[in-house]
Jmol script that loads the backbone (N, CA, C; Angstrom):
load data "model"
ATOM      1  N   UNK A   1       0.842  -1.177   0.000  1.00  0.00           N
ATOM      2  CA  UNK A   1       0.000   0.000   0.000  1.00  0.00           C
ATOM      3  C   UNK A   1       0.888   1.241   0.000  1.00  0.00           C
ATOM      4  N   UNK A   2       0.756   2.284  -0.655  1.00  0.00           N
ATOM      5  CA  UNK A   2       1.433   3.424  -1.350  1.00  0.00           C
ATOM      6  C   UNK A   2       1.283   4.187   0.125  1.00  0.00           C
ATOM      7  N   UNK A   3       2.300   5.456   0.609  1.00  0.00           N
ATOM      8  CA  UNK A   3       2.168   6.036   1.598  1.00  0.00           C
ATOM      9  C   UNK A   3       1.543   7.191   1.298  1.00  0.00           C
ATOM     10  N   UNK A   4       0.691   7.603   2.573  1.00  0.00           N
ATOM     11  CA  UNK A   4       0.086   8.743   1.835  1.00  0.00           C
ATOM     12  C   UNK A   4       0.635   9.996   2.613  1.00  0.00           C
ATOM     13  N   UNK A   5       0.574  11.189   1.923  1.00  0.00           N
ATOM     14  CA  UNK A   5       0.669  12.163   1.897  1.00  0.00           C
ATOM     15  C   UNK A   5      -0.108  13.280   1.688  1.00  0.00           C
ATOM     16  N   UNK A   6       0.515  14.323   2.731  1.00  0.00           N
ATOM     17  CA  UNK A   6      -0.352  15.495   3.061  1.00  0.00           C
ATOM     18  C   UNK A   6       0.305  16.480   2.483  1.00  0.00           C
ATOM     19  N   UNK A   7       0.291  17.560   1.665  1.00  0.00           N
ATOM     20  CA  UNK A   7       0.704  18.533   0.803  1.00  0.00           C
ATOM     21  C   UNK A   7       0.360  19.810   1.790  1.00  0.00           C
ATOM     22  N   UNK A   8       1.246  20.472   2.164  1.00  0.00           N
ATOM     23  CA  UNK A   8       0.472  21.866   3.031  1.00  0.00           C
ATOM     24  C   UNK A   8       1.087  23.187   2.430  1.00  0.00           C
ATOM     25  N   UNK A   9      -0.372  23.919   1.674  1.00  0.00           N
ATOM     26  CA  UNK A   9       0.194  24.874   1.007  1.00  0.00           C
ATOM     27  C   UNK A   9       0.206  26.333   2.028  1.00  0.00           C
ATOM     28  N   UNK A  10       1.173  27.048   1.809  1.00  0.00           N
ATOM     29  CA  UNK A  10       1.214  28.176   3.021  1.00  0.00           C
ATOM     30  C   UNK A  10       0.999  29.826   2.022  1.00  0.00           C
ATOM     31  N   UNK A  11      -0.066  30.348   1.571  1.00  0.00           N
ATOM     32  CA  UNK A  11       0.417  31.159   0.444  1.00  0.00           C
ATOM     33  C   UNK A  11       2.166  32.354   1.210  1.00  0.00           C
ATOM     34  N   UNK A  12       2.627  32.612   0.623  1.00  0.00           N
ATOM     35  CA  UNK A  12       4.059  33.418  -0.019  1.00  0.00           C
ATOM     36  C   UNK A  12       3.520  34.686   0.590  1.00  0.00           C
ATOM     37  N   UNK A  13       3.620  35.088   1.337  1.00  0.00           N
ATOM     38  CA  UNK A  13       2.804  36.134   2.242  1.00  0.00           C
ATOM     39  C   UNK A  13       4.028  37.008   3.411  1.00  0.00           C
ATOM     40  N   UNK A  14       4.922  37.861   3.199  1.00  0.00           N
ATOM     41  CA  UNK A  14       5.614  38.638   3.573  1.00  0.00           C
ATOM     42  C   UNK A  14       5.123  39.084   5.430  1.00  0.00           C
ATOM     43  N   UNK A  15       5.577  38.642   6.134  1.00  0.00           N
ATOM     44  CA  UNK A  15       5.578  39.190   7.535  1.00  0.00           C
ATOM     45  C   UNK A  15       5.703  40.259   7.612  1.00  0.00           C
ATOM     46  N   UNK A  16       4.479  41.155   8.193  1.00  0.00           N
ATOM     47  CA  UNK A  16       4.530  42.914   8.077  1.00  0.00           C
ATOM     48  C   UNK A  16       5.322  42.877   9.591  1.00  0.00           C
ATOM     49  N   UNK A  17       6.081  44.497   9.438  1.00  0.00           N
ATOM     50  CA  UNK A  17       6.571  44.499  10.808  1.00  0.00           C
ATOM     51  C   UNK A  17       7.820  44.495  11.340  1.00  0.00           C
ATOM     52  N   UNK A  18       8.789  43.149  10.952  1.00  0.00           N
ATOM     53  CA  UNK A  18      10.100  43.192  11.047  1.00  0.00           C
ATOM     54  C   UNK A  18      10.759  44.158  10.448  1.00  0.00           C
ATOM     55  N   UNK A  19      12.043  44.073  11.011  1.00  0.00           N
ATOM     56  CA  UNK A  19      12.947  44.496  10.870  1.00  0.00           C
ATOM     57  C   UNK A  19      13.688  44.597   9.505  1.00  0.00           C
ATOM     58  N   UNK A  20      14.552  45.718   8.737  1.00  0.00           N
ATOM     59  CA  UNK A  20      14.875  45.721   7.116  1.00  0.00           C
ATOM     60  C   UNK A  20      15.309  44.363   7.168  1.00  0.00           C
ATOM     61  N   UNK A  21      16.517  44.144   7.962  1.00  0.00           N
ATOM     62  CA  UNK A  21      17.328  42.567   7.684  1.00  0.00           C
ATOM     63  C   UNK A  21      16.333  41.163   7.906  1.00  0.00           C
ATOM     64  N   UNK A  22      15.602  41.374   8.260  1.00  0.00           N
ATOM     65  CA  UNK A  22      14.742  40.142   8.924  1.00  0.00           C
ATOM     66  C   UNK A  22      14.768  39.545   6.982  1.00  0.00           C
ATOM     67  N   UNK A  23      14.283  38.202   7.248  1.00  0.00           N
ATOM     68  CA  UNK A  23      13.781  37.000   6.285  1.00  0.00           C
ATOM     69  C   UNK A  23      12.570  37.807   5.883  1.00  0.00           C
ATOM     70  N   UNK A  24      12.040  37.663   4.964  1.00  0.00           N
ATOM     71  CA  UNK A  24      11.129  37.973   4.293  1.00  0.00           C
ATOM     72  C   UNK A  24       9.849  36.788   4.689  1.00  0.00           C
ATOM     73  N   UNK A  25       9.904  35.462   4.857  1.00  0.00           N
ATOM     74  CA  UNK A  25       9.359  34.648   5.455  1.00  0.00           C
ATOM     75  C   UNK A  25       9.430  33.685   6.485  1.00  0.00           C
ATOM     76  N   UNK A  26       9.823  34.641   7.912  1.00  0.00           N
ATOM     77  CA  UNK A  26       9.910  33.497   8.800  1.00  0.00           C
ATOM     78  C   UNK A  26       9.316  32.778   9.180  1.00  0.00           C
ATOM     79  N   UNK A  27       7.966  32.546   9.252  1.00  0.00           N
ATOM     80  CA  UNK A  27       6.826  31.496   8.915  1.00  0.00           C
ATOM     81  C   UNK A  27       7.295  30.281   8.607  1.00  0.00           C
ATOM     82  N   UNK A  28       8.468  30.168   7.345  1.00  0.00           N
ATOM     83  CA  UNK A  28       8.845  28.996   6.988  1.00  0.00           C
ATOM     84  C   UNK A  28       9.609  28.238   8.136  1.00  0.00           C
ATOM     85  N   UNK A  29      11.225  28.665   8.783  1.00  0.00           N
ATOM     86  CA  UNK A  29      11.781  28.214   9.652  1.00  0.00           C
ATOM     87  C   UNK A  29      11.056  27.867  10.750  1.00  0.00           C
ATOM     88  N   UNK A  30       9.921  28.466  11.287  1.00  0.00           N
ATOM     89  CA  UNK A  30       9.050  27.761  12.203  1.00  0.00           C
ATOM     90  C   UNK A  30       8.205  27.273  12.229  1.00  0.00           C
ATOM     91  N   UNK A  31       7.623  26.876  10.974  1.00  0.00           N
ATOM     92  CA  UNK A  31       6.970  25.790  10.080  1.00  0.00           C
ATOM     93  C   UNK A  31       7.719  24.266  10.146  1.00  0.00           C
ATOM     94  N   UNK A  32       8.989  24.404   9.918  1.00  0.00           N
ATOM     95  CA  UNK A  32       9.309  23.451   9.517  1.00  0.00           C
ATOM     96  C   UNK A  32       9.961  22.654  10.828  1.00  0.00           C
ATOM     97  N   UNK A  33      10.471  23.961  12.304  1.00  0.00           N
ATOM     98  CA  UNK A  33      10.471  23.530  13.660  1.00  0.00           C
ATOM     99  C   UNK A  33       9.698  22.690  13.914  1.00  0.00           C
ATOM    100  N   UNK A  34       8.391  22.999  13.851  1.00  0.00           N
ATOM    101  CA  UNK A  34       7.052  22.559  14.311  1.00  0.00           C
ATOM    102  C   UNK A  34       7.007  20.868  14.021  1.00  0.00           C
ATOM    103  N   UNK A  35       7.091  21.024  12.332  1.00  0.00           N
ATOM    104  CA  UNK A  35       6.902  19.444  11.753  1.00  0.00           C
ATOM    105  C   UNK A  35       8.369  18.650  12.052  1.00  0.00           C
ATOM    106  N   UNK A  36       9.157  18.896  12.517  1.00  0.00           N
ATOM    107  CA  UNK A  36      10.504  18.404  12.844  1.00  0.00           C
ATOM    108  C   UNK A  36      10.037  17.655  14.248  1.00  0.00           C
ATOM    109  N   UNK A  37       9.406  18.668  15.246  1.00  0.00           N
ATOM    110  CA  UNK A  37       8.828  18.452  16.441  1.00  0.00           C
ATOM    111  C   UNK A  37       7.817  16.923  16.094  1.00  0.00           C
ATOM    112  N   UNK A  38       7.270  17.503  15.686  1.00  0.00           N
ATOM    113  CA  UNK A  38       6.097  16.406  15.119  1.00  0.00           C
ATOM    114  C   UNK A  38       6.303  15.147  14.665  1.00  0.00           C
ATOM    115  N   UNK A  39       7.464  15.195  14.017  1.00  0.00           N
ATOM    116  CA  UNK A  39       8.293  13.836  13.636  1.00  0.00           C
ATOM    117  C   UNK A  39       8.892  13.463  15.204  1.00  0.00           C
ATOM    118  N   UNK A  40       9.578  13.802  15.618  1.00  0.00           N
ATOM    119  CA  UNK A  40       9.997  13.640  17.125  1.00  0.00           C
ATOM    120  C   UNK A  40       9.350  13.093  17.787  1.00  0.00           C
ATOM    121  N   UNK A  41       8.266  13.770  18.009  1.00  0.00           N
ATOM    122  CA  UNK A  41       7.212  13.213  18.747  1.00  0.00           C
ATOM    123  C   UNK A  41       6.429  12.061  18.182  1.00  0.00           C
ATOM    124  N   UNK A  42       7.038  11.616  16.918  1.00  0.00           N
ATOM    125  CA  UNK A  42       5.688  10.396  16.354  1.00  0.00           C
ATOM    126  C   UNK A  42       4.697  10.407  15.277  1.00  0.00           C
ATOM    127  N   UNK A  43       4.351  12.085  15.394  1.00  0.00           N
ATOM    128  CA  UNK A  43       3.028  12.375  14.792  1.00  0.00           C
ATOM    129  C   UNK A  43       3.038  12.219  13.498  1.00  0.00           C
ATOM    130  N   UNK A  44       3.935  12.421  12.466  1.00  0.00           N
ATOM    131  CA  UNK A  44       4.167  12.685  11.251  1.00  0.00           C
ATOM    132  C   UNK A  44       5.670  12.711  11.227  1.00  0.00           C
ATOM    133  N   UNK A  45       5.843  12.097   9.781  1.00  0.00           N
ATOM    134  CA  UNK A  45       7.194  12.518   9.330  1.00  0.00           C
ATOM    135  C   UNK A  45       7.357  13.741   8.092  1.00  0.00           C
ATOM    136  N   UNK A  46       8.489  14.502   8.196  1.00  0.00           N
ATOM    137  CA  UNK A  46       8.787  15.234   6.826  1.00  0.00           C
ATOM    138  C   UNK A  46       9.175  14.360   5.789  1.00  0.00           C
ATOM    139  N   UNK A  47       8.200  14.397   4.794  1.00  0.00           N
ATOM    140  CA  UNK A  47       8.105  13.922   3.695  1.00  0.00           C
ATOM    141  C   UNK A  47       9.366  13.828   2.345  1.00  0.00           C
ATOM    142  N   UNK A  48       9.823  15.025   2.684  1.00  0.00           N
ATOM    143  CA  UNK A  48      10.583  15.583   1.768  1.00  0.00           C
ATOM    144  C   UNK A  48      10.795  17.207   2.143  1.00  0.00           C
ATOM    145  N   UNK A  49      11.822  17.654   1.543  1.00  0.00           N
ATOM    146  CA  UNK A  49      12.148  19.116   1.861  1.00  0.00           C
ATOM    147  C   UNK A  49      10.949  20.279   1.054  1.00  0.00           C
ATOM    148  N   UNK A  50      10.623  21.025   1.815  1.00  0.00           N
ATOM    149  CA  UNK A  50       9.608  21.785   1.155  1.00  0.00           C
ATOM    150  C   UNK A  50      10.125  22.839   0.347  1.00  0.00           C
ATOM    151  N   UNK A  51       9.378  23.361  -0.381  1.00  0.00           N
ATOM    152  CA  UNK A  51       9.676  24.027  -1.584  1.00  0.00           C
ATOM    153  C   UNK A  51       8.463  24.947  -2.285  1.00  0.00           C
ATOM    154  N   UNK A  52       9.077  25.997  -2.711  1.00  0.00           N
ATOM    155  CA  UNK A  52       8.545  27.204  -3.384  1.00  0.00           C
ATOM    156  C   UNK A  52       7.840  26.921  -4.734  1.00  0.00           C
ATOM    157  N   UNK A  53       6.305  26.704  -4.910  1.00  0.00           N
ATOM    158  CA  UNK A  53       5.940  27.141  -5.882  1.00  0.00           C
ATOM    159  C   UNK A  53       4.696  27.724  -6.453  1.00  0.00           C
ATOM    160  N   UNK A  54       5.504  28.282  -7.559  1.00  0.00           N
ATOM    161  CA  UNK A  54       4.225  29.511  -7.899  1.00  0.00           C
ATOM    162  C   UNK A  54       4.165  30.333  -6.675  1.00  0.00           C
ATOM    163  N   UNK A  55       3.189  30.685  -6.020  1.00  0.00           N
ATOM    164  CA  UNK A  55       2.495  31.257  -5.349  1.00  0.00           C
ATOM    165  C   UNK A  55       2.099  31.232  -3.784  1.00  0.00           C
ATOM    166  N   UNK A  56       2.139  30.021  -3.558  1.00  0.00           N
ATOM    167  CA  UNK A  56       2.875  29.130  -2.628  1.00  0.00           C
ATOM    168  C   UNK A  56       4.186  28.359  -2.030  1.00  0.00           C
ATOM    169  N   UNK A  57       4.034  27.989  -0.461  1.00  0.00           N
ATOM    170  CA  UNK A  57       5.474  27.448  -0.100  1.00  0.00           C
ATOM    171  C   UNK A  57       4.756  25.851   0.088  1.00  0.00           C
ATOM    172  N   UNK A  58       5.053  24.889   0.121  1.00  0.00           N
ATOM    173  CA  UNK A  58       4.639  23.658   0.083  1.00  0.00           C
ATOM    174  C   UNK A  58       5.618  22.755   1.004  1.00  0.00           C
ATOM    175  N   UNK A  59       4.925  22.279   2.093  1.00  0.00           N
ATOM    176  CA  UNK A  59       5.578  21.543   2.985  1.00  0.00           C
ATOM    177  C   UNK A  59       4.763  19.809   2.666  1.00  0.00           C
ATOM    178  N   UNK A  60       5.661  19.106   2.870  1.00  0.00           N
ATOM    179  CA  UNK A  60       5.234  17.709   2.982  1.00  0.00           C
ATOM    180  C   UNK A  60       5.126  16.682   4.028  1.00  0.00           C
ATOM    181  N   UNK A  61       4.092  15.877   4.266  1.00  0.00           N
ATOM    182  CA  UNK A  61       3.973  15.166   5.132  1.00  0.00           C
ATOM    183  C   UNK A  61       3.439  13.609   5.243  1.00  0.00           C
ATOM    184  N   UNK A  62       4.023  12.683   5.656  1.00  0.00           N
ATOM    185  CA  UNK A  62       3.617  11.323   5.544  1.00  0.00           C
ATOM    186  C   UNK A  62       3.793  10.449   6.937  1.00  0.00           C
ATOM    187  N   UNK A  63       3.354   9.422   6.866  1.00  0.00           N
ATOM    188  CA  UNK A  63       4.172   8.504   7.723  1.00  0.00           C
ATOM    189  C   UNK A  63       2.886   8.147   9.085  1.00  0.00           C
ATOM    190  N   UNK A  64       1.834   8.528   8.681  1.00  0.00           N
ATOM    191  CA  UNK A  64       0.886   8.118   9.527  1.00  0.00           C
ATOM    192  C   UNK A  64      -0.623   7.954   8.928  1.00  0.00           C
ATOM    193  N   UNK A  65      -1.470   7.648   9.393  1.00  0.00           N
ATOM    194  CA  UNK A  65      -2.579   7.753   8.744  1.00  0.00           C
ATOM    195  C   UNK A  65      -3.024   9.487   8.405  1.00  0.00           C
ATOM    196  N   UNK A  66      -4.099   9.189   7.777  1.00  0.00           N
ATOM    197  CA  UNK A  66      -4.213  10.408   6.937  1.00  0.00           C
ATOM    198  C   UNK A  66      -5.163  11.438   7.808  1.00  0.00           C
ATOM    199  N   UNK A  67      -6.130  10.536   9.086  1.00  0.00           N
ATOM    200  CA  UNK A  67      -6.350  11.898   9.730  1.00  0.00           C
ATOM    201  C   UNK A  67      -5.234  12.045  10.602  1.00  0.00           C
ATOM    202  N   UNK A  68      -4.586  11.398  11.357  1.00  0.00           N
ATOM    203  CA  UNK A  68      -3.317  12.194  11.971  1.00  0.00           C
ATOM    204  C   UNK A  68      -2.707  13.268  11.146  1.00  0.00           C
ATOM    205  N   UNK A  69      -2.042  13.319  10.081  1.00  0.00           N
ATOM    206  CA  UNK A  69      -1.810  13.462   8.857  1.00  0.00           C
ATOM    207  C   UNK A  69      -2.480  15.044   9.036  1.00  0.00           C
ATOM    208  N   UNK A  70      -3.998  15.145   8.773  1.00  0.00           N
ATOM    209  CA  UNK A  70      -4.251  16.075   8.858  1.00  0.00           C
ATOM    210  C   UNK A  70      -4.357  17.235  10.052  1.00  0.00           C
ATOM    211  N   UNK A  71      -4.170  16.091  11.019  1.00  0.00           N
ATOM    212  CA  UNK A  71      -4.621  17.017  11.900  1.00  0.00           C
ATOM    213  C   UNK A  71      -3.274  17.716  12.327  1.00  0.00           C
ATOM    214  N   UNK A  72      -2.358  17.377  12.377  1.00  0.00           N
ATOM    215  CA  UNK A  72      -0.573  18.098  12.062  1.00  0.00           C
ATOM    216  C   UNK A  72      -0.731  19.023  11.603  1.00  0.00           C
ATOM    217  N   UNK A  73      -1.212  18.926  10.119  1.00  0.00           N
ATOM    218  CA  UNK A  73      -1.923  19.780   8.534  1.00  0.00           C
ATOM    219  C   UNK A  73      -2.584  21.021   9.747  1.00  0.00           C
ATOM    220  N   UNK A  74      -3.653  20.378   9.710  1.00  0.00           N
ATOM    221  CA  UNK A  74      -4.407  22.028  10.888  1.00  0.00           C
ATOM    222  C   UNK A  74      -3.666  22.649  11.757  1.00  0.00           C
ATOM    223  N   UNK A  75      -2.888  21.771  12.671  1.00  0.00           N
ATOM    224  CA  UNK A  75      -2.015  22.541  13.548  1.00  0.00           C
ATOM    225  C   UNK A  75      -0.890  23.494  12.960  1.00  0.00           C
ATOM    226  N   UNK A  76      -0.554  22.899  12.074  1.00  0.00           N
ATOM    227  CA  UNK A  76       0.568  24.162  10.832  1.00  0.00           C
ATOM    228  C   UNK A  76      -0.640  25.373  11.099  1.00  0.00           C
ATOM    229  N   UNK A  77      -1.681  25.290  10.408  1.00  0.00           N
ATOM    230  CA  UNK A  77      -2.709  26.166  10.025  1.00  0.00           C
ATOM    231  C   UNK A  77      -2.454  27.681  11.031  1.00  0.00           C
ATOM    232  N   UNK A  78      -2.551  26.860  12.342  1.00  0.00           N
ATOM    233  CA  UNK A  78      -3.005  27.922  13.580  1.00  0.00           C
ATOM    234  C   UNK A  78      -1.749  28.268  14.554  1.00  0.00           C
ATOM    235  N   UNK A  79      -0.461  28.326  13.721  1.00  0.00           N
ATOM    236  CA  UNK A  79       0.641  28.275  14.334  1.00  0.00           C
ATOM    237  C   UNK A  79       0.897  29.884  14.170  1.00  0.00           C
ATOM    238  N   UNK A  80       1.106  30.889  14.978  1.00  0.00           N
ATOM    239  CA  UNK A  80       1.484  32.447  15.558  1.00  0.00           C
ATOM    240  C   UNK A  80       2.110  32.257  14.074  1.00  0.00           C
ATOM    241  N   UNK A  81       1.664  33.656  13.557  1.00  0.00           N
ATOM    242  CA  UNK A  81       2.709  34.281  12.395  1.00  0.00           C
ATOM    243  C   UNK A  81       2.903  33.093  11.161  1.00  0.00           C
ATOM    244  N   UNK A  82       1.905  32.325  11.503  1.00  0.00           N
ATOM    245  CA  UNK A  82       1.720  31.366   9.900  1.00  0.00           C
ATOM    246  C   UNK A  82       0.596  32.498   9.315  1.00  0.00           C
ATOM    247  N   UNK A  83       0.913  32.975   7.853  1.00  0.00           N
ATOM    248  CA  UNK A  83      -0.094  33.584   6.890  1.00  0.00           C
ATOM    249  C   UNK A  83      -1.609  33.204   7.244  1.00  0.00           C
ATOM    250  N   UNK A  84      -2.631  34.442   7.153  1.00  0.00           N
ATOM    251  CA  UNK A  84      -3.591  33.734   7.863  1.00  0.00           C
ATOM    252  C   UNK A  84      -4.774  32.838   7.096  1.00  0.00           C
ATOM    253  N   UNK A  85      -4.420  32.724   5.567  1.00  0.00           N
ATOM    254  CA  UNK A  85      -5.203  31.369   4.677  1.00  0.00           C
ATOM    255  C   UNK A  85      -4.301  30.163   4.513  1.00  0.00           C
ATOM    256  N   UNK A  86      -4.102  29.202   5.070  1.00  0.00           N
ATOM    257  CA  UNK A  86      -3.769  28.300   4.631  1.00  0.00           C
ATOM    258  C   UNK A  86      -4.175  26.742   4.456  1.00  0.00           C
ATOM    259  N   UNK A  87      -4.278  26.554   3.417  1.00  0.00           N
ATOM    260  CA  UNK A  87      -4.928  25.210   2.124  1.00  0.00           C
ATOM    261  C   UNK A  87      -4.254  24.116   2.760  1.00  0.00           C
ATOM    262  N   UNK A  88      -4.860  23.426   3.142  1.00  0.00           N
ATOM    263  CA  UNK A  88      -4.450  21.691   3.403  1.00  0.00           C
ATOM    264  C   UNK A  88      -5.128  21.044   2.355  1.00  0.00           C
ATOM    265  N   UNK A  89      -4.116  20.612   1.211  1.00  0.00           N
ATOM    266  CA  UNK A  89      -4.463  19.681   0.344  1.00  0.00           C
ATOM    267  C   UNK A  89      -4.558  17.502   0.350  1.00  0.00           C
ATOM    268  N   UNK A  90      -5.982  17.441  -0.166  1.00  0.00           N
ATOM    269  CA  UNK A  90      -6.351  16.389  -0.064  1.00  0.00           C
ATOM    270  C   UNK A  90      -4.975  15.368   0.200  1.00  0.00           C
ATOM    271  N   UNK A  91      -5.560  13.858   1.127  1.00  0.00           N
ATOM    272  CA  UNK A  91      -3.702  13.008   0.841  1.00  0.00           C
ATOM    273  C   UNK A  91      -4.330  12.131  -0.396  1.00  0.00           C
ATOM    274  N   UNK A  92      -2.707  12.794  -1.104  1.00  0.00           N
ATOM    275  CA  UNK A  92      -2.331  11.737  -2.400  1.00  0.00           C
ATOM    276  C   UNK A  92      -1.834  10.589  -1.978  1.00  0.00           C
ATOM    277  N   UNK A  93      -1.363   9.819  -3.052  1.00  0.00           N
ATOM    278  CA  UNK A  93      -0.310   8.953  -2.858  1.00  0.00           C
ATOM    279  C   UNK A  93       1.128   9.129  -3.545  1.00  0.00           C
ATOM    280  N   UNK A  94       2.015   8.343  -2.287  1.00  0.00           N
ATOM    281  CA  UNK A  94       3.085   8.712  -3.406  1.00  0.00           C
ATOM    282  C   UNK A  94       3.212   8.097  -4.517  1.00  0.00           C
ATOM    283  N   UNK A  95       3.883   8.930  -5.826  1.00  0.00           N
ATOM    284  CA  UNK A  95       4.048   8.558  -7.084  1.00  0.00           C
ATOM    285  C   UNK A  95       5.490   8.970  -7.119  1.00  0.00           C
ATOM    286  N   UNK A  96       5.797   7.831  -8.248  1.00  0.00           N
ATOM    287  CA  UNK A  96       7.270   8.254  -8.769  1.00  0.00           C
ATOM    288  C   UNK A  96       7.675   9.382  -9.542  1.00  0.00           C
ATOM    289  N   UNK A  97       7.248  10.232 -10.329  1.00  0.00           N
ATOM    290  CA  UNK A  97       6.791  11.178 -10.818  1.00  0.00           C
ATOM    291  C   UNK A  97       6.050  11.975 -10.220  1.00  0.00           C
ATOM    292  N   UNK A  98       6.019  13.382  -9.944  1.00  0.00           N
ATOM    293  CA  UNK A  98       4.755  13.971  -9.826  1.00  0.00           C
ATOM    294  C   UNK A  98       4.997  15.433 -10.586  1.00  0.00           C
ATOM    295  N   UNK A  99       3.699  16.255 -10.025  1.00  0.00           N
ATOM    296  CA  UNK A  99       3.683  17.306 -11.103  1.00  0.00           C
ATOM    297  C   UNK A  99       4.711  18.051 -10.544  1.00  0.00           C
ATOM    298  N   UNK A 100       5.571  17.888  -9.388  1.00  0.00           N
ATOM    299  CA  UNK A 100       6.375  19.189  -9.367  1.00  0.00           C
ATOM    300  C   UNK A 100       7.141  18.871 -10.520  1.00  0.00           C
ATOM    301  N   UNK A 101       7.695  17.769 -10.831  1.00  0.00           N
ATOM    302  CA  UNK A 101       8.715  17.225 -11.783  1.00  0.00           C
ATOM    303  C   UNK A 101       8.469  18.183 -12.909  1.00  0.00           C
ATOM    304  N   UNK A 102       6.921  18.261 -13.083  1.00  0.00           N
ATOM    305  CA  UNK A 102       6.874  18.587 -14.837  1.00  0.00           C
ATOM    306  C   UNK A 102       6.946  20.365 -14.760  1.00  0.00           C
ATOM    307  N   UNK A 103       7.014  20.849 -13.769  1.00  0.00           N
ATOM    308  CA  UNK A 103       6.650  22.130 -13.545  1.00  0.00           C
ATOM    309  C   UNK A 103       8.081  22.736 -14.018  1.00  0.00           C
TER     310      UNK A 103
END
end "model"
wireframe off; spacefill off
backbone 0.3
color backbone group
């Protein structure tokens, strides 16, 4: 049985406020704390390294069933200084190919 996966899109959304030098998206580095945590703890693993596209930042997630899975997914959602729309996409499966490839 194929593992499934949770796709978490974060839209590309600039933190008002900081400082000139600050990151333009620190959202991400404590995004990815969080799901590091989460692996630690059991809940989920990082799927793969997340990545920029289009319009969105895209984090990945597997390694448990798919409502655990999501419910990780929600907790990203409601994490301080995460952008305040963010899309939890349906779990796929993994494929050997996928569309980031063709992008």
């Amino acid at each position: 049985m194929p593992d499934t996966v949770v796709e978490i899109h974060v839209p590309l959304q600039e933190s008002p406020g900081g400082p000139d030098y600050a990151p333009p998206f620190p959202w991400i580095d404590e995004i990815e704390e969080f799901l590091f945590e989460m692996e630690q703890q059991g809940h989920a693993k990082v799927f793969d390294d997340g990545e920029e596209f289009a319009e969105v930042y895209v984090f990945f997630i597997a390694g448990a069933a798919e409502d655990a899975l999501l419910a990780v997914a929600s907790r990203v959602a409601a994490l301080d200084g995460c952008p305040t729309v963010c899309l939890l996409s349906s779990p796929t499966t993994k494929l050997k190919s996928s569309a980031w490839d063709a992008a």
